[in-house]
C-alpha positions in Angstrom: 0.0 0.0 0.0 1.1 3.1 -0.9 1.5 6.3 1.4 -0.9 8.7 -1.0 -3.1 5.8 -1.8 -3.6 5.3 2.4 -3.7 8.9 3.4 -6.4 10.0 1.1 -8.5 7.0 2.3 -7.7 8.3 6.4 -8.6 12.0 5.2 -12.1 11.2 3.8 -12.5 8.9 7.3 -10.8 11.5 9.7 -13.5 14.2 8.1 -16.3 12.0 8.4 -15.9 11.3 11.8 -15.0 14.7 12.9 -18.1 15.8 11.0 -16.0 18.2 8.6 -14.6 19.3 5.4 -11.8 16.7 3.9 -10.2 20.1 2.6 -9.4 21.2 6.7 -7.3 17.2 7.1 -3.9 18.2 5.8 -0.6 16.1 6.2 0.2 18.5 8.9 -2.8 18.2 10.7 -2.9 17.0 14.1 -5.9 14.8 14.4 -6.4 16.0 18.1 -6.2 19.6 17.7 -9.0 19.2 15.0 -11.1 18.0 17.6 -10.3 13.9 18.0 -10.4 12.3 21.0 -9.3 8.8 22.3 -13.1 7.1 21.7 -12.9 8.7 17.8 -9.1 7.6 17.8 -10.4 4.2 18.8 -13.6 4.4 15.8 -10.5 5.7 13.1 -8.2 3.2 14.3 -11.3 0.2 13.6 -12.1 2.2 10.1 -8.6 1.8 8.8 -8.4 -1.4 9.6 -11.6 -2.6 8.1 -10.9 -0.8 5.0 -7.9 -2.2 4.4 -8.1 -5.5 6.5 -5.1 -7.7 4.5 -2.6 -5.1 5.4 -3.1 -5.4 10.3 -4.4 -8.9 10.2 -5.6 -10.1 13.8 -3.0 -7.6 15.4 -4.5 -4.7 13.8 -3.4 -1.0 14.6 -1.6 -0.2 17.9 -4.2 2.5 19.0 -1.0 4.5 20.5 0.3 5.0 17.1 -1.8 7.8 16.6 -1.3 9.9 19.7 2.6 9.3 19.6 2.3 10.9 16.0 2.1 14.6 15.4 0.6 14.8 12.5 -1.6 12.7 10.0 1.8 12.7 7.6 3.7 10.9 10.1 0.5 8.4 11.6 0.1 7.5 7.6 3.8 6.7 7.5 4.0 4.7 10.4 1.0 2.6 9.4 2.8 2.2 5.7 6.1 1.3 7.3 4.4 -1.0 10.1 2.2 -2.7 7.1 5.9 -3.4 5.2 7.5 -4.9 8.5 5.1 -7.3 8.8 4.2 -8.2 5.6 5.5 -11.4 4.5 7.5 -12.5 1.0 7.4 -15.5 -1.1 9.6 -17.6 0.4 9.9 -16.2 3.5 7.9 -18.9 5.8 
């Protein structure tokens, strides 16, 4: 999965569920100070994962990720780069 392809996805959710314009979620965008909160942290974390269920599996996202990160940029990046580190290659069993 790709970092544009992910983000755009996590806009559109992050403006749903913060009940505002996609155009207001910008990579720089801290998904607390737009109003977020630990329960809507928990709904976005269940979204993503839903949306793109083959990339968490059973483990699915570590719902700390998002407060340690301080902005959407960096929370995209770190699911991207979490979703490579765990992914396995042919061969690789």
């Amino acid at each position: 999965m790709d970092f544009e392809t992910m983000y755009q996805q996590i806009a559109v959710r992050c403006a749903s569920l913060l009940d505002m314009d996609k155009a207001r979620i910008t990579p720089d965008s801290n998904f607390f100070n737009l109003g977020g909160n630990s329960a809507k942290a928990l709904q976005l974390c269940v979204m993503i994962e839903q949306d793109f269920p083959d990339l968490f599996g059973d483990e699915g996202i570590d719902l700390s990720e998002i407060a340690r990160q301080p902005d959407m940029q960096r929370f995209v990046e770190a699911l991207v780069s979490c979703n490579a580190d765990t992914q396995v290659h042919e061969g690789e069993l």
